[in-house]
C-alpha positions as CSV (number, residue, x, y, z in Angstrom):
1,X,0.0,0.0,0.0
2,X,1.2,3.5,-0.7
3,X,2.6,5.3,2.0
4,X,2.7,1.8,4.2
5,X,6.0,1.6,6.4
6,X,9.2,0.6,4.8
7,X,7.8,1.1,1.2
8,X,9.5,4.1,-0.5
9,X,8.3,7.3,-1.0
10,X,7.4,9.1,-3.9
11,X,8.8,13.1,-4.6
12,X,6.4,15.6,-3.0
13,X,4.0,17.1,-5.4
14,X,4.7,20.3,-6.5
15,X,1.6,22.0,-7.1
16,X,-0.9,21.9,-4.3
17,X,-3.8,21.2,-6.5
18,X,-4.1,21.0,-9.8
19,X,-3.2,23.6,-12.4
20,X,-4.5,24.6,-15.7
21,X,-2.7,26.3,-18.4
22,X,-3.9,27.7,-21.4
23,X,-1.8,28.9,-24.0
24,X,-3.1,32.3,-26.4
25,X,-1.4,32.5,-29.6
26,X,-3.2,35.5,-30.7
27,X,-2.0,38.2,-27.8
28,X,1.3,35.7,-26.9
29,X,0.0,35.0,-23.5
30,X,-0.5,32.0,-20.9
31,X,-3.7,32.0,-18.8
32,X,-3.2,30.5,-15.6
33,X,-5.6,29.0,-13.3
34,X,-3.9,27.7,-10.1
35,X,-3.5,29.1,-6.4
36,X,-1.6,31.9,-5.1
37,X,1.6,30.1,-4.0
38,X,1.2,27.6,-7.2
39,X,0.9,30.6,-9.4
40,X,4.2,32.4,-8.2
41,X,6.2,29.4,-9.1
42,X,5.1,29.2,-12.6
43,X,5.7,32.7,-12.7
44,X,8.6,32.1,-11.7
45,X,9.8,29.7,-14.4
46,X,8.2,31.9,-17.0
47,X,10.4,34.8,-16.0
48,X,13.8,32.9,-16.4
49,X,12.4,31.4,-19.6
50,X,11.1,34.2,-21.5
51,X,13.5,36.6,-22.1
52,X,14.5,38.2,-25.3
53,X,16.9,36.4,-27.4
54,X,19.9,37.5,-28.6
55,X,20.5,39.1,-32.4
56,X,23.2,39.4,-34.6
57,X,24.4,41.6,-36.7
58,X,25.6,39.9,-39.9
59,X,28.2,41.9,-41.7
60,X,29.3,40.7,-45.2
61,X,31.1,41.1,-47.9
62,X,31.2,39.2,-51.4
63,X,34.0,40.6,-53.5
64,X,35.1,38.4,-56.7
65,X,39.0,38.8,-57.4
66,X,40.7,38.0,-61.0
67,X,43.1,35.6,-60.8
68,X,46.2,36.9,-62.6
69,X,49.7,36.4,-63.1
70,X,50.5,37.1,-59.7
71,X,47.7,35.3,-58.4
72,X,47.5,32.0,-60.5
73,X,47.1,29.3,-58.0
74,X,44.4,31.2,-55.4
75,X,43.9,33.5,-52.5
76,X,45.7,30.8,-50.1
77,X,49.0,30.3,-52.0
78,X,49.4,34.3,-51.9
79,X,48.5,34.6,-48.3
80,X,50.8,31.4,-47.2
81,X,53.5,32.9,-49.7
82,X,53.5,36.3,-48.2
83,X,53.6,38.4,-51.7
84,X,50.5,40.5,-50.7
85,X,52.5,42.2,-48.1
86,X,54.3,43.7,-50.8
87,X,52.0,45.8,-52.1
88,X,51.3,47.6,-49.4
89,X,53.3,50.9,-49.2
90,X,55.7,51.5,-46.4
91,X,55.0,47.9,-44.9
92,X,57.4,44.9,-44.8
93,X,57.4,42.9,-47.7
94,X,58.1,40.0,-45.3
95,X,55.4,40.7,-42.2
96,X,52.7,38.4,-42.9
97,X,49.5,40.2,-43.4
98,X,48.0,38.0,-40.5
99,X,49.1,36.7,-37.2
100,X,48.3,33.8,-34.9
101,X,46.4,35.2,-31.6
102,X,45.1,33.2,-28.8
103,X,42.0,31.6,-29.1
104,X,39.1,32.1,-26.9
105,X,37.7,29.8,-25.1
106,X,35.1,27.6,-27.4
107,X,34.2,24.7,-25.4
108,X,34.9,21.4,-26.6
109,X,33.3,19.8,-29.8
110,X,33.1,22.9,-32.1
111,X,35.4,23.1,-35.4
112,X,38.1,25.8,-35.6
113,X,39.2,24.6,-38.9
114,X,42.1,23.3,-37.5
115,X,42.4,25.2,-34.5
116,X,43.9,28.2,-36.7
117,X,43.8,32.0,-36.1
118,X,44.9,34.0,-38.6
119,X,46.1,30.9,-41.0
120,X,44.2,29.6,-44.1
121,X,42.8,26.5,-43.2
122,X,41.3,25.0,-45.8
123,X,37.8,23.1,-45.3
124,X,37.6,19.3,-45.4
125,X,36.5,18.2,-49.1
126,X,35.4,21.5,-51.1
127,X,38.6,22.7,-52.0
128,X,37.5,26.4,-50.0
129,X,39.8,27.4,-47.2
130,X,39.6,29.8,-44.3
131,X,41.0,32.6,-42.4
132,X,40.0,34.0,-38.6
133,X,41.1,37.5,-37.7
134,X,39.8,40.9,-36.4
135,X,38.1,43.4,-39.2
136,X,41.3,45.9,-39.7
137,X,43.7,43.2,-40.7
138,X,40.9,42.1,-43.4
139,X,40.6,45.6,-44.9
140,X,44.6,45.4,-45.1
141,X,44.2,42.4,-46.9
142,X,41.3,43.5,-49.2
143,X,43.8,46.9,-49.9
144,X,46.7,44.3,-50.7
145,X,44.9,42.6,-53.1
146,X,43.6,46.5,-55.0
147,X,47.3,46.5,-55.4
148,X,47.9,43.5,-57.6
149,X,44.4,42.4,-59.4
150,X,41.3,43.8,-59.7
151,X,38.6,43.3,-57.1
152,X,34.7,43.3,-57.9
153,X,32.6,44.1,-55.1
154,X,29.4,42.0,-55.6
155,X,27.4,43.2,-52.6
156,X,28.3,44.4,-49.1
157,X,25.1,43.7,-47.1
158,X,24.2,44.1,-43.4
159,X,21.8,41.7,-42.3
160,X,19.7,41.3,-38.4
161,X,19.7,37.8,-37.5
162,X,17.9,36.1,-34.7
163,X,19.8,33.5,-32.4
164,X,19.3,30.0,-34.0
165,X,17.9,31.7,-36.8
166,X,18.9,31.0,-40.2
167,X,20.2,34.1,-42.5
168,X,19.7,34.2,-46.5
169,X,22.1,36.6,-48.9
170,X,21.2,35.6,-52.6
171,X,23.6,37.7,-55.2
172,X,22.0,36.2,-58.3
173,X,18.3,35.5,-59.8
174,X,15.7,33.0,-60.0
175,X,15.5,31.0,-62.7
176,X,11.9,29.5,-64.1
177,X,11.9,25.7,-64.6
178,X,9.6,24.0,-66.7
179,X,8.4,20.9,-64.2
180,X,5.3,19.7,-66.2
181,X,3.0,20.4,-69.0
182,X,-0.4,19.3,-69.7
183,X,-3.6,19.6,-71.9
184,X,-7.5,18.5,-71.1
185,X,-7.4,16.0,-74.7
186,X,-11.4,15.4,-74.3
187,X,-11.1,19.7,-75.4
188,X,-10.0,19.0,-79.0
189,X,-7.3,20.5,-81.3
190,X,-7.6,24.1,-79.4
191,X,-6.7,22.6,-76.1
192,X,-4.9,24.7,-73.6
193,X,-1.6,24.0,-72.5
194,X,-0.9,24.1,-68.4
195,X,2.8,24.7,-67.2
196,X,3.9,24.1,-63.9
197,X,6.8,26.5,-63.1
198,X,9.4,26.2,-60.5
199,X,11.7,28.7,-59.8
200,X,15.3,28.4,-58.2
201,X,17.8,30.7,-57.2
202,X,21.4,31.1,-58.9
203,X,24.4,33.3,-58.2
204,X,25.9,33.5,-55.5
205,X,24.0,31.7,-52.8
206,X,25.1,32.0,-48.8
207,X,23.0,31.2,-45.9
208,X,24.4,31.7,-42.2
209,X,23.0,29.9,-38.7
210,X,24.6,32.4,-36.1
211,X,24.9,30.5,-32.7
212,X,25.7,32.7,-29.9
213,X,26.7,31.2,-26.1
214,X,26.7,32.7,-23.2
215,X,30.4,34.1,-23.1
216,X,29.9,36.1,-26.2
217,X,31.5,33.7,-28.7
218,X,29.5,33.4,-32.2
219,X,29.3,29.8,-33.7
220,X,28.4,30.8,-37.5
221,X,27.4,27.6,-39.6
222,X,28.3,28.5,-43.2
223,X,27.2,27.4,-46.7
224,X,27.8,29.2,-49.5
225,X,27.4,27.8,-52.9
226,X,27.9,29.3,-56.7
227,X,25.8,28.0,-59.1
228,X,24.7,29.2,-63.1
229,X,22.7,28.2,-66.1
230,X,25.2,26.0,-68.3
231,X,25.5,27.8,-71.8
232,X,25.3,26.2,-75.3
233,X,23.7,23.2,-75.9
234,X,25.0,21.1,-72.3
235,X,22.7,24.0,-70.6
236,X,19.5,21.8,-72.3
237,X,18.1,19.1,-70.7
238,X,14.6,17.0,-70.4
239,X,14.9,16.3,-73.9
240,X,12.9,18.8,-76.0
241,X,11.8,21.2,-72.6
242,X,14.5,23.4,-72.6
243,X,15.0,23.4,-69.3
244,X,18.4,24.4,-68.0
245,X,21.1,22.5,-66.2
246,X,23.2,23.8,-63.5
247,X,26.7,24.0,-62.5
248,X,26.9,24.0,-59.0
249,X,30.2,24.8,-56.6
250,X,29.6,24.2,-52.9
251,X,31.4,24.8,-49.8
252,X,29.7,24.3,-46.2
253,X,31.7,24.6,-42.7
254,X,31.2,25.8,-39.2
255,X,33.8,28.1,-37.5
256,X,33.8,29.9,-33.7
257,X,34.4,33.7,-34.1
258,X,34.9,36.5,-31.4
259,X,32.3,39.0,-31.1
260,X,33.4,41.6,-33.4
261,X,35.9,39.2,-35.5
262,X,35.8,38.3,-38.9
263,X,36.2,35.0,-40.9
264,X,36.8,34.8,-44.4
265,X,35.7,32.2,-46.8
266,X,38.0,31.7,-50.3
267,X,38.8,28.8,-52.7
268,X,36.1,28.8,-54.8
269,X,37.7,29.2,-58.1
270,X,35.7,30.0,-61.7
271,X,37.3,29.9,-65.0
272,X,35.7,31.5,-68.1
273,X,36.9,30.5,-71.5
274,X,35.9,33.7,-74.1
275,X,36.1,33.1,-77.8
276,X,37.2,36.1,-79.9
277,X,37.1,36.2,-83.4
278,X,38.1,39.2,-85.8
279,X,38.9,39.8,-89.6
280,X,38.1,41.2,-92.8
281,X,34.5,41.6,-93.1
282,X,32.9,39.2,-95.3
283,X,36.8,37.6,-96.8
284,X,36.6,36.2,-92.9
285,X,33.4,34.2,-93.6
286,X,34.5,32.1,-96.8
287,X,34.6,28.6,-96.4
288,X,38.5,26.8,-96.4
289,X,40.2,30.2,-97.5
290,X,38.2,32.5,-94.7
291,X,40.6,31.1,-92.2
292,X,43.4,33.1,-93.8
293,X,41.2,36.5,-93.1
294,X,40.3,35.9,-89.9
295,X,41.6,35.3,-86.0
296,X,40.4,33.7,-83.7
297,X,41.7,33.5,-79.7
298,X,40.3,31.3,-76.7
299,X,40.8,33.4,-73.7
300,X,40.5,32.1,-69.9
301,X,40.0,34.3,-67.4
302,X,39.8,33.2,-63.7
303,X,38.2,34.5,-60.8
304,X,37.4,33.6,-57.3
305,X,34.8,34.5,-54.8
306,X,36.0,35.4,-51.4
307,X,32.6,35.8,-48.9
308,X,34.0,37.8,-45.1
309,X,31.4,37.4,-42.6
310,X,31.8,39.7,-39.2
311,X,29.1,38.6,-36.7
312,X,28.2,41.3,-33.4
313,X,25.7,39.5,-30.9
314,X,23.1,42.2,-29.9
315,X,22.5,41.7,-25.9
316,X,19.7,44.5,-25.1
317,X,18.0,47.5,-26.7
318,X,21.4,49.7,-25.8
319,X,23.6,47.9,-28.0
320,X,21.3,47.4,-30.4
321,X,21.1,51.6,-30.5
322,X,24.7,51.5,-30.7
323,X,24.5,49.5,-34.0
324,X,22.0,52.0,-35.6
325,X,23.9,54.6,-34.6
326,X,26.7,53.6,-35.9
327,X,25.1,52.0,-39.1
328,X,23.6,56.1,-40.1
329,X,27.1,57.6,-38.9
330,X,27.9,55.6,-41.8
331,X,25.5,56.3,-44.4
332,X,26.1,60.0,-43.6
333,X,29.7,59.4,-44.4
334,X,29.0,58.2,-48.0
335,X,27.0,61.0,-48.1
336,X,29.3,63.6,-47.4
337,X,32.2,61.5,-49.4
338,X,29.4,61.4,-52.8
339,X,28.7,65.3,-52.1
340,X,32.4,66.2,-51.9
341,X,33.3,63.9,-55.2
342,X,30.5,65.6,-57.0
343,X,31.5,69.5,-56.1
């Protein structure tokens, strides 16, 4: 029998009697019905479990670089090598452009990409690599590399990210797919045709989960991919459709940044073959003999897409002041920088 001697007891209930909850969707809202001292201890766990989570400010950069002479084998070789430095004006040739610091504290499990600050480290199986230092070191990087190729910025934006929450930059455009097609037969000849469309997104495609704990650090899961409608006649596919194929470049990863540091995602490499062909007008276009007229030149040119990602956790409504702030200080300063170009 319950409570008989020697038998063991059970953990004292703890409500006094018992409690109904009802949740509110509409106005976010529990309605409790319960006693006094029953309804202070919910209240009590609601309190600790209902506070307002943390943001992030996500800010990127998507620059594509031309790969020339200098640069042939990739961002990485040229920071390992050192030759950016050179560049630079009144800086040694030989001071690498970044430095190992100490790393902070990330708990145990979470990839570093090798435990590396400041070092490419390249990420397992995508051929990508990746570098983890402060903000001012980048912009000395993304300087050094002005001096020796050109650099296209794609897009530079800011985006607010909840904790946990996934964040979506898409440099590109969506693509129509034809997925199926079909006709009401029992209509006749004049039948109308029904397409089902799908659309997909190409470009440049990256899509951060910012993870923040609770000593400040930022655990940013990464995946960034490069994808575009193949040209000439391996673009078709489906048989008589015409719906496009893809070429698709991929590289996914998960790194632990400071608050405030930066980590910058290279590797993925593009090449471009361009076919030029010039003459004499109309002597070029003869068959056998209009080869003697006429030039033509395969050209390569490769690029490659470097994506730097600086993440700063938003604790309370102060900081997040501090952030617009410092977000208009900044649009005023392109302001005053156009109006002073202009005069």
């Amino acid at each position: 029998m319950p409570g008989a001697p020697g038998q063991p007891q059970g953990p004292p209930p703890i409500f006094k009697q018992e409690v109904r909850i009802v949740a509110d969707d509409v106005t976010n809202s529990l309605i409790v019905l319960a006693t006094k001292r029953d309804y202070q201890l919910i209240l009590d766990v609601v309190k600790r479990i209902d506070v307002v989570p943390r943001q992030v400010v996500l800010e990127v950069t998507i620059a594509e670089i031309t790969l020339n002479k200098d640069l042939s084998f990739g961002i990485e070789y040229a920071i390992a090598d050192g030759r950016l430095g050179q560049a630079i004006p009144g800086r040694d040739p030989n001071a690498p452009l970044f430095q190992n610091r100490d790393k902070p504290d990330s708990g145990a499990g979470l990839n570093r990409l090798g435990g590396l600050i400041g070092t490419a480290s390249r990420i397992p199986a995508t051929g990508a690599f990746a570098v983890l230092s402060d903000r001012n070191r980048f912009n000395v990087f993304i300087n050094a590399l002005q001096g020796r190729t050109n650099v296209k910025m794609l897009s530079t934006p800011h985006i607010l990210a909840a904790d946990n929450r996934e964040a979506h930059i898409l440099v590109g455009q969506s693509i129509p797919i034809l997925t199926s097609s079909s006709s009401n037969v029992a209509a006749g000849v004049n039948a109308a045709i029904v397409n089902s469309v799908q659309y997909r997104d190409t470009g440049k495609i990256l899509t951060i989960l910012p993870q923040v704990n609770s000593k400040g650090l930022v655990n940013l899961q990464i995946r960034q991919e490069v994808s575009a409608v193949l040209n000439g006649p391996s673009g078709l596919a489906f048989g008589n459709t015409n719906s496009p194929a893809f070429s698709t470049r991929e590289a996914e990863t998960t790194v632990v940044v400071q608050d405030g540091d930066s980590v910058l995602i290279g590797g993925i490499i593009d090449d471009t073959i361009t076919h030029t062909r010039t003459g004499i007008p109309f002597l070029m276009d003869i068959p056998v003999f209009g080869r003697m007229f006429r030039t033509e030149i395969d050209n390569t040119d490769r690029t490659e897409l470097i994506v730097l990602i600086t993440p700063y956790v938003i604790r309370n409504r102060d900081e997040a002041r501090d952030v617009s702030d410092d977000f208009t200080d900044r649009i005023e300063g392109f302001k005053r920088l156009r109006d002073a170009m202009r005069a």
